[in-house]
C-alpha positions in Angstrom: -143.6 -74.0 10.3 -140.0 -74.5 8.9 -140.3 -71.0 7.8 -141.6 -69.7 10.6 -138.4 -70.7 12.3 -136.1 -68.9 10.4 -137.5 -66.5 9.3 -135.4 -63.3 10.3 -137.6 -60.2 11.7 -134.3 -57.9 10.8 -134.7 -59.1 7.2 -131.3 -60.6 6.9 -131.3 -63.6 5.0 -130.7 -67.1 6.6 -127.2 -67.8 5.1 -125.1 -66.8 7.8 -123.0 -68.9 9.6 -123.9 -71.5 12.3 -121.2 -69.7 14.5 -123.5 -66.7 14.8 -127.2 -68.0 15.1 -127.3 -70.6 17.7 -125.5 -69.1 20.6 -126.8 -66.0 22.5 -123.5 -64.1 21.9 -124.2 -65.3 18.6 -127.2 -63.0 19.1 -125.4 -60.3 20.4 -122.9 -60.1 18.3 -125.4 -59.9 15.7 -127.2 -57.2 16.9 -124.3 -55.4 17.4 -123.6 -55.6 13.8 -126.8 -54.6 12.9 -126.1 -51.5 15.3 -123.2 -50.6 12.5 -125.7 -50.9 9.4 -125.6 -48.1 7.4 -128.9 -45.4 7.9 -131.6 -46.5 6.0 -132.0 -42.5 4.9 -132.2 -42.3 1.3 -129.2 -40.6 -0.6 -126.9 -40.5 2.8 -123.9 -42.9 2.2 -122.1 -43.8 5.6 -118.2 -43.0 5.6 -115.2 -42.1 7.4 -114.3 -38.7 9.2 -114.0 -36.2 7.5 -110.1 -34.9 7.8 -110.0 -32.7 4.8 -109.4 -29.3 7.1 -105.9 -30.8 8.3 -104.5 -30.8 4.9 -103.5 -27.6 4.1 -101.8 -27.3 7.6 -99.6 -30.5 6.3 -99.1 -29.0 2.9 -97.7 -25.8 4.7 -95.8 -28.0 7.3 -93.8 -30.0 4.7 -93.2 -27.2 3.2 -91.6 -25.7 5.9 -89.6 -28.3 6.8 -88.4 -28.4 3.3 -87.8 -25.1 2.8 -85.9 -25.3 6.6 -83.3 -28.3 5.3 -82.8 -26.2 2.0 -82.1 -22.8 4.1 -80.0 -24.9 6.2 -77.9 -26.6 3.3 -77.5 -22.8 1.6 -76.7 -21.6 5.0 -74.3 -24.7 4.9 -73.1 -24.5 1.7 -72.7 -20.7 2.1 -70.4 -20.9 5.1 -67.9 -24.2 3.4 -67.8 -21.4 0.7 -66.4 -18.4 2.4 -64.2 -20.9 4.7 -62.7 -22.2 1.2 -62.1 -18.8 0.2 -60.7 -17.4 3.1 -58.6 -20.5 3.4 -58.2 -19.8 -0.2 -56.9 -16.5 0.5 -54.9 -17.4 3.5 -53.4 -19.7 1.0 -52.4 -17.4 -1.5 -51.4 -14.8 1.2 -48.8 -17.3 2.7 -47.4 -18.3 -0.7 -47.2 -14.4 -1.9 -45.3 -13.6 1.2 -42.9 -16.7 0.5 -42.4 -15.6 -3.1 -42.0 -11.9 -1.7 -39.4 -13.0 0.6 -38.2 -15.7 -1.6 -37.6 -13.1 -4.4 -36.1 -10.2 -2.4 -33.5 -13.1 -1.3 -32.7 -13.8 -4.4 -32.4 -10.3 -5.7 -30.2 -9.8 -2.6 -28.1 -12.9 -3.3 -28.1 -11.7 -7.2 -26.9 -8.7 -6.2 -24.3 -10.1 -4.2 -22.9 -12.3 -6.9 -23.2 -9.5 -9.5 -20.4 -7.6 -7.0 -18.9 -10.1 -6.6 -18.2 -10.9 -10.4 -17.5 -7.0 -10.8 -14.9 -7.4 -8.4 -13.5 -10.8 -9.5 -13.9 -9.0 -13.2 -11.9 -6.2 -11.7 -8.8 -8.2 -10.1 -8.9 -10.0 -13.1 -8.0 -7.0 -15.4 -5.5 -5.5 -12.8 -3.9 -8.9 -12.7 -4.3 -9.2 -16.6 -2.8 -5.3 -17.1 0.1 -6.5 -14.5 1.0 -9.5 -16.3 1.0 -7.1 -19.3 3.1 -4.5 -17.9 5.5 -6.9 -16.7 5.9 -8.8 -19.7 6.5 -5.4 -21.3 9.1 -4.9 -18.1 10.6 -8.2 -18.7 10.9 -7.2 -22.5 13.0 -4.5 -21.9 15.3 -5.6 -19.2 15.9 -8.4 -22.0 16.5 -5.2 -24.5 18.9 -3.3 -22.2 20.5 -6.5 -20.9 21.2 -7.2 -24.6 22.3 -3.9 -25.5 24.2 -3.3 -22.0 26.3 -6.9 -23.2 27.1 -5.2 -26.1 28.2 -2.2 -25.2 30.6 -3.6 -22.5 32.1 -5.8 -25.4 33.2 -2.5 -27.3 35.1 -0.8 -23.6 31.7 0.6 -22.5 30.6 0.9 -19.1 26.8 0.4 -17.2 25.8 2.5 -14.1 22.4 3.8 -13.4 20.6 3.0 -16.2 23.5 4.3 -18.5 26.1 3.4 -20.7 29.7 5.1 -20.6 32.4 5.1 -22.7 35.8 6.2 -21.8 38.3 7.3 -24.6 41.6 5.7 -25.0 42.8 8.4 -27.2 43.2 12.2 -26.7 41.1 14.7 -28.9 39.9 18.3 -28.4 36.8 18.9 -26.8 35.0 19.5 -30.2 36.4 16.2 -31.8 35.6 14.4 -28.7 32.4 15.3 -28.6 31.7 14.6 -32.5 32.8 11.1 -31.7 30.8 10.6 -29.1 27.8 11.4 -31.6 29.2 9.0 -34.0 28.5 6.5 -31.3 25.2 7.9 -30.7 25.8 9.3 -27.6 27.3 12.6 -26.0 29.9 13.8 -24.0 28.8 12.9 -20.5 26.4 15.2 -18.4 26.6 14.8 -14.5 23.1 14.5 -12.3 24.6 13.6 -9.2 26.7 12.9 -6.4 26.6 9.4 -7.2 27.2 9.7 -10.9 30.2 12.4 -10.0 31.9 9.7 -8.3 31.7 7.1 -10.6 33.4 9.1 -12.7 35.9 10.5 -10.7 36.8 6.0 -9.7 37.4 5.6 -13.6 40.9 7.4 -12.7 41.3 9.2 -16.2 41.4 13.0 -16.7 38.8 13.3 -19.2 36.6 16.0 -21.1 32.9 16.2 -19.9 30.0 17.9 -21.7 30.3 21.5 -19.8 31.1 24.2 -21.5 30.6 28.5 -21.7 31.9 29.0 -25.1 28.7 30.3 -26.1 28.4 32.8 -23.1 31.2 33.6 -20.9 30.2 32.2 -17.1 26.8 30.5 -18.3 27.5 27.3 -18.3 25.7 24.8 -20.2 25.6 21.3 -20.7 25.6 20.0 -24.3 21.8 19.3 -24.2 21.4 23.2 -23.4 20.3 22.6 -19.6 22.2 25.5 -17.3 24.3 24.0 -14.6 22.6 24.1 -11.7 25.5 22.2 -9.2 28.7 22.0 -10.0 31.7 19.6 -8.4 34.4 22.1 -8.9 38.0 21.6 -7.7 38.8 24.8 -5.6 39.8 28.0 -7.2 37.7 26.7 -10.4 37.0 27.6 -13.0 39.5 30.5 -13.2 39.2 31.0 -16.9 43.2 30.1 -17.8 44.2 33.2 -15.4 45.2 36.4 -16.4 48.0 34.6 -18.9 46.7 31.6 -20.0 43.6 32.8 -22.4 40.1 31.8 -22.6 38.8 28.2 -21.0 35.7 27.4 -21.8 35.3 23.6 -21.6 35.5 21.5 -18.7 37.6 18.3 -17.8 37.4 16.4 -14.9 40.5 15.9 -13.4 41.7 12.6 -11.2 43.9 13.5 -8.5 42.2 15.2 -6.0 41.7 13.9 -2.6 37.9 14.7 -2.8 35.8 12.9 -5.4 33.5 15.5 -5.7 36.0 18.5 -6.1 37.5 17.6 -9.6 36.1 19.9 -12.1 38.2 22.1 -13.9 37.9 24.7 -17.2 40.8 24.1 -19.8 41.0 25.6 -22.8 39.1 23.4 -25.6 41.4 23.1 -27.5 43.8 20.9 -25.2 43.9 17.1 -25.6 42.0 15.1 -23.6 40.5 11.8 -23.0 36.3 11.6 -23.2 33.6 10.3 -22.1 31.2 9.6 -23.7 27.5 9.3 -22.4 24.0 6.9 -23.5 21.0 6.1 -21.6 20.0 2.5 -22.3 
C-alpha cells in the first residue's frame, strides 16, 4: 500500500522535497514544472531563441561606429594639422616680415654710418692736409723770419715780402748792379704804388734796375720784363737833352714833392747810390 501512495503517475521519482508534495501549491507548482519539461519527441533538444539573424546587423553596426570615431579623429587630426601649419605659416610670415624690416633698418642705419665715416674720413684728411700745410706755413715764416733777421743785421730792409738793400757807396749803374748779384740779388724792380713809395721814404737818390741801353725808348727791367707803368718825374726821361748825350739808365731821385713822380734817366755811367732787390 506504501507504494501505492507514492507512487508518482508523472514518473518522477519520490525524492523531492517535502516543500513541494504536501501542499496543493506544492501541487501546482509541480505541475507547472512539469509544463516546462522538455518534448518527449525523439532527437528535438529544447533551447533558447534563436538570435543568430541580428548578428550581422551588430557586426556592421560596430563597425560603423568605429569606423565613425576614426573618420572623426582623421577629420580631427586633419583640421589640428592645417591649423598648426597655417599658424605655422602665420608664424614664419610674421618673423620674415620682422627680419625684412629688421634688415632694411639695418642696411639703412649701415648706410648711414658708412656716410657718416666717409665724411668723418673726409674732415679728417682736410684737417690732416691743413695741419700739414700749416706746419709747412709755419716752416717757412720761421725760414724768412730767420733770413729777414739776417739780412737787417747787414743794412737790409723787409717790405712786402722782400728784402732791400740800400748802397752807402756810389758806383755806376753796371758796378751797382754786379754787386747787387754778388749779394744774390738785383738792382731793384718796382711793382707798385706802394713799393714806389717805400722807396721814394728811404730819402737817397739811388740807381734802380730800368734801363734802354739795349733799345733806345724800350725800356726794360733787368729781368727783361717791358715797363709797363712808369713813376716819372715830369719832363722824364729826356735822354740828357740835346747836350748832355745818351741816358739810358734810371735813378730815382728824392726831392720831389710827389712820391710817385721821381724817376729820372742819367747817363750810366754817373755815380750813384743802389738798391739792391731779393724776394725772401
Amino acid at each position: 500500500m506504501s507504494e501505492g501512495v507514492y507512487e508518482n503517475s508523472d514518473g518522477f521519482e519520490d525524492n523531492k522535497p517535502n516543500a513541494m508534495k504536501n501542499t496543493d501549491i506544492d501541487g501546482q507548482l509541480y505541475g507547472n514544472v512539469g509544463a516546462f519539461k522538455p518534448s518527449p519527441r525523439v532527437g528535438v533538444v529544447a533551447s533558447e531563441p534563436d538570435s543568430s539573424g541580428k548578428r550581422p546587423f551588430l557586426v556592421a553596426a560596430v563597425f560603423l561606429g568605429l569606423l565613425c570615431v576614426l573618420l572623426a579623429g582623421i577629420i580631427g587630426l586633419s583640421v589640428y594639422y592645417n591649423r598648426a601649419i597655417k599658424d605655422s605659416e602665420d608664424k614664419r610670415n610674421t618673423l620674415f616680415q620682422s627680419f625684412s624690416l629688421y634688415e632694411i633698418n639695418a642696411t639703412e642705419e649701415r648706410d648711414q654710418l658708412q656716410t657718416r665715416y666717409n665724411n668723418l674720413t673726409k674732415e679728417r684728411d682736410q684737417l690732416q692736409t691743413r695741419y700739414n700745410n700749416l706746419t709747412t706755413e709755419k716752416d717757412h715764416i720761421q725760414a724768412k723770419l730767420f733770413v729777414i733777421e739776417q739780412h737787417c743785421q747787414k743794412g737790409w730792409r723787409y717790405f712786402d715780402s722782400s728784402l732791400y738793400f740800400l748802397s752807402t757807396e756810389t758806383k755806376t749803374w753796371k758796378e751797382s748792379r754786379q754787386d747787387c748779384l754778388e749779394r744774390v740779388a738785383d738792382l731793384v724792380i718796382i711793382n707798385s704804388n706802394k713799393e714806389q713809395t717805400f722807396l721814394f721814404n728811404l730819402h737817397t737818390r739811388a740807381w734802380i734796375g730800368l734801363t734802354d741801353s739795349v733799345t733806345e725808348g724800350t725800356w726794360k727791367w733787368v729781368d727783361g720784363t717791358t715797363l709797363t707803368t712808369g713813376y716819372w718825374r715830369a719832363g722824364q726821361p729826356d735822354n740828357g737833352g740835346l747836350f748832355s748825350g745818351q741816358e739810358d739808365c734810371v735813378e730815382i731821385y728824392y726831392g720831389q714833392d710827389d712820391p710817385v713822380k721821381t724817376w729820372n734817366d742819367d747817363k750810366c755811367g754817373t755815380n750813384h747810390n743802389w738798391i739792391c732787390e731779393k724776394a725772401v
